[in-house]
N, C-alpha and C positions, 0 to 999 in steps of 0.2 A: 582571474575571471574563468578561466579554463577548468582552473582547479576545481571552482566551484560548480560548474556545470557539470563534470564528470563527478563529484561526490553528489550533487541535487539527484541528477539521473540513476548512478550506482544504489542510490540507496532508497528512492522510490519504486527502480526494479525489484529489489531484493524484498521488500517490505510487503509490496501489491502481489509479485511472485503470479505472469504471466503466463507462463508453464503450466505451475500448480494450478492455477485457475483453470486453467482447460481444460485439465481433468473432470472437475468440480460442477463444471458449465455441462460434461456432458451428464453428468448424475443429476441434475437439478431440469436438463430438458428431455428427458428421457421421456420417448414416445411423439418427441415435433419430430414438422416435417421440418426438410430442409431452409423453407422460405420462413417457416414460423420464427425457426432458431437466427436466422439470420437477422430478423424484423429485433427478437428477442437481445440479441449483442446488442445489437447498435444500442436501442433504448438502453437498456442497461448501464453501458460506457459512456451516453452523454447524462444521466442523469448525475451517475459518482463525479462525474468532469462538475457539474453544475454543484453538488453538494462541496465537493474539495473546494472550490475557486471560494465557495462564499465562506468558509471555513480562514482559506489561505486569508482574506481579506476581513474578515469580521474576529477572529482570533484572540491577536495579537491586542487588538482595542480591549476587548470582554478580559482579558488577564489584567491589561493596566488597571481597568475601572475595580476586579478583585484583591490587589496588590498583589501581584504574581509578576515576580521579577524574571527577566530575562535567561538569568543563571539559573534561578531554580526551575528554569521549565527545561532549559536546555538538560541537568541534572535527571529529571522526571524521566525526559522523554528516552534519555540513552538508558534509563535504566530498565525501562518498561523495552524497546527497541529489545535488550538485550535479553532478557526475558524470552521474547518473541525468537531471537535468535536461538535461543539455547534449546526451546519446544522445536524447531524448527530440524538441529544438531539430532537432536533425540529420537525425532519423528514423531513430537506427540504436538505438533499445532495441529490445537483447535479455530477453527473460525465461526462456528454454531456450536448455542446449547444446545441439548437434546428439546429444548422445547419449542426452540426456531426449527431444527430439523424436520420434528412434527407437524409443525406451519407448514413448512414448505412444501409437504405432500399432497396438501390440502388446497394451494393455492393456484387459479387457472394461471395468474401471468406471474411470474418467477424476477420479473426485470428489475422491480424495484430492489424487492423483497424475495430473494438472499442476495439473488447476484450484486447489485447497484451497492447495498448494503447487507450485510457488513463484507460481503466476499471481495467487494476492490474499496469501497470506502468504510473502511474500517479503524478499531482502535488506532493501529498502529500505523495506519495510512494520517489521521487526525494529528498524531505526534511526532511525526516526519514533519507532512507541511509545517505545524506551529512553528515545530524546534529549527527549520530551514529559512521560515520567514524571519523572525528575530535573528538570525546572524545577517542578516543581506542591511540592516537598520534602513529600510522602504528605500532604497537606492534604485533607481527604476530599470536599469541597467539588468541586474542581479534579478530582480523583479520577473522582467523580463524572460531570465533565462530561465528559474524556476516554473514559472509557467512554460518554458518549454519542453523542459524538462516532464512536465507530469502530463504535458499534451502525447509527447512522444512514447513515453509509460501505456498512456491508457490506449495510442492506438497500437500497442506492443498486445496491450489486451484482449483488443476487439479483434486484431489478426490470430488471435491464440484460438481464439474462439470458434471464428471461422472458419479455422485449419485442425479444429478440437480432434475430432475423428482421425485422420490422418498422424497428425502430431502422438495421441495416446498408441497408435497401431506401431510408431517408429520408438518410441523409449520402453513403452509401458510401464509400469508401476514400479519395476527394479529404477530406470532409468531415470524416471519422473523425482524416484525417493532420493535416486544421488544425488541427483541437480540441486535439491532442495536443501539438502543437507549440506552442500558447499556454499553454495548464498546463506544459509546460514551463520559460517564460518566467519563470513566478508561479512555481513552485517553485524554480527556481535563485536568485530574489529571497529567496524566505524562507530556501532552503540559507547564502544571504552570510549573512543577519541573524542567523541560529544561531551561526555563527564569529564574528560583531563582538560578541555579547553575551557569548560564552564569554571572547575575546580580554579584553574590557571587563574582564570580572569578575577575570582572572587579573594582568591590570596594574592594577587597582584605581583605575578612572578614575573 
């Protein structure tokens, strides 16, 4: 149970990537005031909370009803994860088209639309919860901690946020880029271990 809570946590950090978002949060509120960006977190981190939970929870049903078996999503999700790892390695994740970027210059309230989505619920936020939910098989326990886990993620979030200003002034963009790039490392590690379990499970080793 332990195990699974430190991999649920480890690899929702790595994935939402707290840090980097605070960056992101200040380029996206550029020109609030203090109290606006404040109002702005919060909304933001409970809507992605509200968007994930009904994902974690409607998911797993919407794959059965497609035949989408449990290995092949766990397969999916480590490979896409890994993906994300390796742009991450590189320095080249993206989390905006260029044509949402445009949006977003355009747009008075920001909370939804980039922050809420896709900048903390995102692809690879969608393919964690799935691929996290299917190994727990609705054990409420495990349930449970998942959701604690992603509770504790998003207010990892909203304190990034809050701290955005101070936070970018202490690493800045050298320090932002290492951080990012070793959570990369750790995530492309647990991306392999999701495909060798699935693989495992499917040749019945």
């Amino acid at each position: 149970m332990n195990t699974f809570a430190a991999t649920a946590f480890l690899t929702l950090f790595v994935i939402i990537d707290p840090i980097g978002l605070s960056s992101l949060f200040l380029g996206v509120t550029d020109g609030y005031s203090a109290a606006r960006r404040r109002v702005t977190a919060l909304r933001a981190v409970l809507i992605a909370l509200v968007i994930l939970l009904a994902f974690l929870f409607a998911g797993e049903p919407l794959l059965r009803y497609i035949g989408v078996s449990i290995d092949a999503l766990r397969i999916a999700g480590g490979l896409l994860l890994f993906k994300l790892a390796f742009d991450m390695v590189l320095g080249k994740r993206e989390r905006q088209t260029e044509e949402e970027e445009d949006e977003t210059t355009t747009r008075a309230d920001v909370a939804v639309f980039p922050l809420a989505i896709p900048l903390i619920a995102g692809p690879g936020a969608f393919a964690t919860i799935l691929v996290l939910a299917t190994a727990i098989d609705n054990q409420l326990e495990y349930l449970a901690i998942l959701i604690g886990a992603l509770l504790a993620v998003l207010l990892l979030v909203y304190l990034g946020f809050r701290l955005a200003i101070p936070i970018h002034g202490i690493l800045g963009n050298t320090g932002t880029a290492v951080i990012t790039r070793v959570l990369g490392i750790i995530l492309a590690a647990l991306a392999v271990q999701l495909v060798i379990d699935a693989v495992v499970a499917i040749v019945g080793i």
